[in-house]
Phi, psi and omega in degrees: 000357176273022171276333178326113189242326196216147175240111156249149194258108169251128197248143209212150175304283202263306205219114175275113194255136180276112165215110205265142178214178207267158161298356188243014174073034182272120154301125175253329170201155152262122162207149194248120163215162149328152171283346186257004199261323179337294174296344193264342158328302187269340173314306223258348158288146191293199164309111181195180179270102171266140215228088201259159150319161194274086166218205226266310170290032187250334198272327172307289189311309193280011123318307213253272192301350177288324169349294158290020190053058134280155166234158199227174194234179171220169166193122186305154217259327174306323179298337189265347187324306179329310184275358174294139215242334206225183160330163194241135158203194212267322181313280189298347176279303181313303221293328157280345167289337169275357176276330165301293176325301161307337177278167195269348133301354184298127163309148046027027209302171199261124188287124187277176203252163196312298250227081157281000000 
């Protein structure tokens, strides 16, 4: 994992699908977890960028990882369509939220904070 650059993260009720790549978009892992198993996950990944759609629980989560010296993206959800290559499932959605993340041109909006 120390090739590790980018997560991208498709949030979910229950079950969370992972998909970590490289800065050259080389796939490093899939893994599928739980909600209670997530956060003691990502303590444990070095330092890198995680990249979820943008709603109302992506601010939570992104809170809770910078929280752990991560830095996170937000990324509107019309922006990763584009990159779904296949039929849509939670799996191929991560894998286009870290393919959106990668490009040098992507918006960003800003993880808001609890107490506006």
């Amino acid at each position: 994992m120390k090739d590790l650059d980018l997560v991208g993260l498709d949030l979910a009720k229950n079950v969370f699908q992972l998909h970590g790549c490289s800065s050259t978009g080389e796939v490093v892992f899939r893994k599928q977890l739980r909600r209670s198993k997530l956060l003691s996950f990502i303590a444990e990944l070095p330092t890198c960028t995680i990249a979820m759609e943008a709603c109302s629980g992506s601010h939570y989560w992104g809170r809770e990882f910078e929280a752990l010296g991560h830095s996170v993206r937000l990324i509107s959800p019309k922006y990763v369509k584009p990159f779904v290559k296949r039929s849509k499932s939670d799996a191929i959605d991560a894998e286009a939220i870290c393919e959106a993340a990668l490009r040098p041109t992507m918006y960003y909006p800003a993880v808001e904070t609890q107490f506006r």
